[in-house]
N, C-alpha and C positions, 0 to 999 in steps of 0.2 A: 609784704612779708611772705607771701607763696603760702600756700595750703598746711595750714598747723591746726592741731584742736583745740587750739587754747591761744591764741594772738590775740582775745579780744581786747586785756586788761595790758600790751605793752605797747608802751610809747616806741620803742623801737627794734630796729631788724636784729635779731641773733647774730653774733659776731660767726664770719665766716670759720675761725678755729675753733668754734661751739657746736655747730650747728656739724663739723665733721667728726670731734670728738663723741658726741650726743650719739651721732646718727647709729641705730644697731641695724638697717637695711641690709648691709654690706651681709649679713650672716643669719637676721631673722626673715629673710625673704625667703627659705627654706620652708617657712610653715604657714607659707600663702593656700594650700590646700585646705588644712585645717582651719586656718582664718576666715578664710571662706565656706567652710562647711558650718564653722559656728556661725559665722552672719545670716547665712540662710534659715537658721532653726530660729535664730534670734529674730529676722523680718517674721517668720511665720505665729510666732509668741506676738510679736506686737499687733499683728493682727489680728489673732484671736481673741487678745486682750481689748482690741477697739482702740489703739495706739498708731495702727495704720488703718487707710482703710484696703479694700481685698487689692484694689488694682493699683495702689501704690506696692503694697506686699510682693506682686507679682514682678512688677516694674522692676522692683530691687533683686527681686528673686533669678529672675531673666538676665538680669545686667551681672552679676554677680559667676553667674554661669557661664556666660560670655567671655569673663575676665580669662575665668579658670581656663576654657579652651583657648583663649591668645597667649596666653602666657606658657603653656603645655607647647604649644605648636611654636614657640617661638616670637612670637609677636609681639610682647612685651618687654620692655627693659626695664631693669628694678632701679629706679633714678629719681631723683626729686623728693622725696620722700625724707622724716625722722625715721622712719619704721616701718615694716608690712603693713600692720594696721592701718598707718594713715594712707601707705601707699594707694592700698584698694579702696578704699575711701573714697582716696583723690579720683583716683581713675572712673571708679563708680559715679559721682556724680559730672563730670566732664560728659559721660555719656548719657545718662537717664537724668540730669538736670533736681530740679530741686526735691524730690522724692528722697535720692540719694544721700541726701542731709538729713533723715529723718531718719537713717540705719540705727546711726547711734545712741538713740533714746534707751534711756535705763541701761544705758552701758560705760562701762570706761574701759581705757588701756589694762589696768591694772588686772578685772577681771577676765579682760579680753586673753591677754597674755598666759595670765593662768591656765587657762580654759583650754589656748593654741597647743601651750608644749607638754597638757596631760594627752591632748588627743594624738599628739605626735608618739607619745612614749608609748600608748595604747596598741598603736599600730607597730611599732617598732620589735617592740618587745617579742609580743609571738615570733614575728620574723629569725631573732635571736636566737630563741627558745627553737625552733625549728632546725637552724642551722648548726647546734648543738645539740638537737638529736640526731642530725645525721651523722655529724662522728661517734658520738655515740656509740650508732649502729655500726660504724668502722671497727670501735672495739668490741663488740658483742661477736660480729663478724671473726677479728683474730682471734678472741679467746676463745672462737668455737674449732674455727683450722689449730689451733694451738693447743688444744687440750694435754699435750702429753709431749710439749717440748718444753724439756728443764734446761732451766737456766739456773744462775746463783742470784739470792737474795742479799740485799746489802745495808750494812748499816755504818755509819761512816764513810759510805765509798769504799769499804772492805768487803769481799767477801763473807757472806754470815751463815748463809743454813739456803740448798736449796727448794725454788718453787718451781712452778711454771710460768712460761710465760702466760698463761691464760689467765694467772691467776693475777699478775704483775698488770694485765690490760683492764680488768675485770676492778681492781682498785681505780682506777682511772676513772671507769664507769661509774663508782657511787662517788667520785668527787665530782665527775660531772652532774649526776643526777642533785647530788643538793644542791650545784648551782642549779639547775631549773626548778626546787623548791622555791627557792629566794626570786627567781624573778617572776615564778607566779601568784608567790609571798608579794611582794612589788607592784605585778600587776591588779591584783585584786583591793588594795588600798591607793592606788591613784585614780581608782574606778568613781571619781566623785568630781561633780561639775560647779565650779566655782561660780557661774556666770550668772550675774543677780545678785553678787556681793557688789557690784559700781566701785568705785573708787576703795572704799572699807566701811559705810555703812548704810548700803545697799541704796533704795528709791523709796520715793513718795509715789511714784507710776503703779496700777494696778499690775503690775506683771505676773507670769506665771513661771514660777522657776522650774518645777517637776515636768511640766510639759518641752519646756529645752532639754533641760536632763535627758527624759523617755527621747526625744528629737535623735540628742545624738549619741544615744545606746550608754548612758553612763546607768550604776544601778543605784544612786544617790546623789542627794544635793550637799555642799558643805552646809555645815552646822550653825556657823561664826562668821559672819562676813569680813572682820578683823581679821581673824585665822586664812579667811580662802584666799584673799590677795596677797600675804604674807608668806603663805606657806609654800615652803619647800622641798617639804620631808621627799615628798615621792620623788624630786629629783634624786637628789641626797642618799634617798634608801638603793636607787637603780643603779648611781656609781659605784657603793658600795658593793651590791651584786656581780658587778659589773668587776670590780677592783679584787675580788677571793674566784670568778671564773680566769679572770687575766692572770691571778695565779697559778691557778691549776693550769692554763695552757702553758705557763712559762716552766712549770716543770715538768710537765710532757715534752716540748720541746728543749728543754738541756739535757733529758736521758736519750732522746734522738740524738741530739748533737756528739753525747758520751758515745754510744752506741755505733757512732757510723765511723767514728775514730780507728784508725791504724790498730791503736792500743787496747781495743775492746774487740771491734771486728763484731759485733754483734745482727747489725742489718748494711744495708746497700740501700741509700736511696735510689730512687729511679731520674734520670739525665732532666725529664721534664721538670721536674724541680727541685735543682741543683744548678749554682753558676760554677763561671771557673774564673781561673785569676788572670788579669791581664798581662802578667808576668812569668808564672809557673806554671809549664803546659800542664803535669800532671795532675794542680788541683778539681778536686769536683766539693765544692764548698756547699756545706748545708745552711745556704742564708735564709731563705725562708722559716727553719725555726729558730737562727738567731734573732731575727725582725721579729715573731712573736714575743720570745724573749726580754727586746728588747723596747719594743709599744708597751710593754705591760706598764714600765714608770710613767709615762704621758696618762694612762688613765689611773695610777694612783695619783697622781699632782691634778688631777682635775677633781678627784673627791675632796683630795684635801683643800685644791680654791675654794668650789662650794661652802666648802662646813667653813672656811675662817672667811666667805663673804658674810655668811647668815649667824654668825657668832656674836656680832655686836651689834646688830638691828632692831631699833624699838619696832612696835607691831603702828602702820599695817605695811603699804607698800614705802619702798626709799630705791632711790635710782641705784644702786647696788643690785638690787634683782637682777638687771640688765646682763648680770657679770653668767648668770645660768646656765644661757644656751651654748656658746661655744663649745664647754665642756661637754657638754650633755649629746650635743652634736658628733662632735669628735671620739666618743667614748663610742656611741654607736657605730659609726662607718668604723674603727678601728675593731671594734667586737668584730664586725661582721665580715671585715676583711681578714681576720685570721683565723676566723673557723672557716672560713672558705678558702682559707688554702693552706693549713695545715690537714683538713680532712681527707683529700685527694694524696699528699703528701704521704702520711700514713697508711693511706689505702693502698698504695703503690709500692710501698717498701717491700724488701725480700730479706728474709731474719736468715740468718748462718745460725740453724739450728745446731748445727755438732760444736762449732765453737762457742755458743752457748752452754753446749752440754759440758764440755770438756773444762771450762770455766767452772762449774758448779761441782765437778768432781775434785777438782783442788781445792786450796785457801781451808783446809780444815773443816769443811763446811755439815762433816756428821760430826765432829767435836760433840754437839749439844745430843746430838744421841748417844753417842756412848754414856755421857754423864747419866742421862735418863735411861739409862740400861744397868749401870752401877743403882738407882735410884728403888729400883723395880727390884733391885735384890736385898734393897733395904739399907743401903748406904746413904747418910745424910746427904743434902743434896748438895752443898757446901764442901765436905768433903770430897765428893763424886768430882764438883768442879775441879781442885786441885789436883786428885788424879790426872785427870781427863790433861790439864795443863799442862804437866809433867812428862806423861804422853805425849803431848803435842810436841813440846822441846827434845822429847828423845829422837822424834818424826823431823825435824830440825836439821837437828846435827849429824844425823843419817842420812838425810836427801831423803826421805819415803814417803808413801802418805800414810795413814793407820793402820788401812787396811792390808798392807807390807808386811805389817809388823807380826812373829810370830805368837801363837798363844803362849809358852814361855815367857816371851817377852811381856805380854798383857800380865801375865801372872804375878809376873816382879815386880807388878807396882799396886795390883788388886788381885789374892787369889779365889774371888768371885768369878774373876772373867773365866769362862765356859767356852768351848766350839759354838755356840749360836752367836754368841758376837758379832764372828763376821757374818752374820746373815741382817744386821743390823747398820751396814756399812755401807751398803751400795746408794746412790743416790734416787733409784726406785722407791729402797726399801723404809729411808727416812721421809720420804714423801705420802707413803702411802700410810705410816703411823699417824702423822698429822691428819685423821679424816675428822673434825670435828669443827661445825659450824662457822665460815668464815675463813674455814683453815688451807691452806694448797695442793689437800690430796686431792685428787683428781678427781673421787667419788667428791668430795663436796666440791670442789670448781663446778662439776657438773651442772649440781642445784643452784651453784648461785648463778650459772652461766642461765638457765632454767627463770629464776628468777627475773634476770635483766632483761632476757627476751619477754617475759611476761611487763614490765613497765612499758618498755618500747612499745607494744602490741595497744598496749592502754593507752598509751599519749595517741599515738595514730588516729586516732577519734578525733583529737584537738586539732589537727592540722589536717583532717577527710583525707589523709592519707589512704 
């Protein structure tokens, strides 16, 4: 029957379409590190506990360290095997003999596996969290070069009222920032060691669970041994995370993509990273942030696997678990390969500040101040609106923009309007009304730009930056 944990009770061999269907090697060989960081803390509990004795402990301890350096340096093939688990197992006692068979007392798969892909997301996550502070720092970087280059605000894809772009980056920055809420939200609730739930309700072995825990840096034991082999959530909570940052990146990258357009002209990417078309000499195609774009649906379809595997699962473990890691996998390298190379992307770009500008001076985009200058003289703000509309269609069918328009003209349709009007016009001067908390004058961009360099400054602790 070849090396299984469990052949004792069958009469015969696993059907070869079984034993390839079953096998999850193929893709859980990934968290042979972790597997083996747990077996070690795991031999050292059995010892302590009087389960091994010291130079069996060692024997296993030694063997197990050995694997990790053949297998790192190449010398391993991941073959033979249902799973990592049994892989290393196998290989362990092939080498250190019957000691080797004694790893697994007061353990199963079940908690083994839990245990594997909390320490793998452990390690992951920061990594994430890291590499999304760097862009990050990309935008704190623009909004600081950028403080006082306006562009138009848009709602619909229209034209609306302008801002800055500082202030346009600077939004960017608190939808990133609450993704790193959420995945330190995440991290700190998967910070909990399953191992010593066994199968789902735990040993009759004196063991010591707290002492594995302390071993491998978690800051708790689960509660429920049903719950710990069962449970999913912290995968589940990470995709999700994982599935509202792959948003924000994908709308970061469609206003790149709007922006590098003919029809916008608002930046240039840089040649490093831009292709071109095998066909049309002239293209310089922004596929790097349509690939962001376009990963984002692969890690929504893997939150939604998750949740419709663990939907219909009585409590504890059921071979459906199995279905976890790919996702969970893939969701990572995909995080991680698009903040790393949208950030450089970004960094590189060169904004056509005047066509920016020039952009925010048309599309009517002080409409909403004149309203609000009707408004301050005491005209309903509803009414104010309809002027202002009316306005806008005289501006129309004249080819002008408002500020065109003579005071006369303003007069025949409100005679509030005054010579300070047009001091209310210019695209400075509606920016700079706007200064209040959160708003795009420049005086508050400042503070909040102020602000976001003060979070960065405070994460930097977390990565010894």
């Amino acid at each position: 029957m070849g090396m299984k944990l469990w052949g004792g009770r069958f009469r015969k061999d696993t059907a070869k379409i079984v034993e390839e269907f079953h096998s999850s090697l193929s893709f859980d060989h990934r968290l042979y590190r972790q597997d083996i960081q747990g077996s070690i803390a795991h031999a050292r509990m059995l010892a302590a506990v009087g389960l091994l004795t010291v130079d069996e402990a060692q024997e296993i301890i030694e063997g197990l360290k050995g694997i990790l350096k053949d297998i790192e340096a190449g010398r391993l093939s991941f073959e033979g095997a249902e799973d990592i688990h049994t892989y290393i197992e196998k290989v362990l006692t092939q080498r250190i003999g019957e000691a080797g068979k004694k790893l697994h007392t007061a353990r199963s798969r079940n908690d083994q596996v839990a245990l594997d892909l909390r320490l793998f997301l452990k390690e992951e996550i920061p990594e994430i969290s890291y590499l999304l502070h760097r862009l990050q720092e990309v935008l704190v970087n623009l909004a600081q070069e950028h403080l006082n280059t306006i562009m138009p605000g848009y709602t619909h894809l229209q034209r609306a009222q302008p801002v800055t772009l500082a202030h346009h980056f600077l939004a960017y920055f608190e939808m990133l920032e609450r993704d790193q809420g959420r995945l330190m939200d995440c991290l700190k609730r998967l910070d909990v060691s399953p191992l010593g739930s066994g199968a789902l309700a735990g040993t009759t072995l004196p063991i010591d669970r707290e002492m594995v825990a302390r071993e491998l840096g978690f800051k708790e034991i689960a509660a429920n041994s049903l719950d710990a082999v069962g449970d999913r959530d912290f995968a589940i909570e990470f995709l999700a995370a994982a599935s509202l940052l792959m948003m924000h990146l994908s709308r970061l990258a469609e206003e790149i993509i709007l922006w590098s357009t003919e029809e916008f002209g608002f930046l240039e990417l840089d040649d490093a990273y831009t292709t071109g078309s095998s066909m049309m000499p002239q293209k310089k195609n922004p596929d790097v942030a349509e690939l962001v774009r376009g990963k984002t649906g692969r890690v929504y379809g893997h939150l939604v696997g998750l949740l419709t595997v663990l939907k219909g699962l009585p409590l504890a473990y059921n071979k459906d678990l199995q279905e976890d890691k790919e996702g969970v996998f893939d969701t990572v390298d995909t995080l991680k390969g698009c903040l790393a190379a949208l950030t450089p992307l970004l960094a590189t770009a060169k904004f056509k500040t005047q066509r920016m500008r020039a952009a925010a001076e048309g599309g009517f985009s002080n409409a909403t101040d004149v309203a609000e200058y009707l408004v301050r003289k005491g005209v309903p703000f509803r009414e104010a609106h309809s002027i202002v509309g009316a306005l806008v269609l005289r501006c129309l069918e004249r080819g002008c923009r408002l500020q065109d328009l003579s005071l006369e003209e303003f007069k025949a349709f409100s005679p509030l309007f005054s010579e300070d009007i047009y001091e209310q016009l210019s695209v400075e001067a509606c920016l700079a009304r706007r200064n209040l908390p959160g708003g795009p004058a420049p005086q508050a961009v400042k503070k909040a730009l102020e602000r976001a360099q003060g979070l960065l400054a405070q994460r930097a602790g977390f990565f010894k930056l």
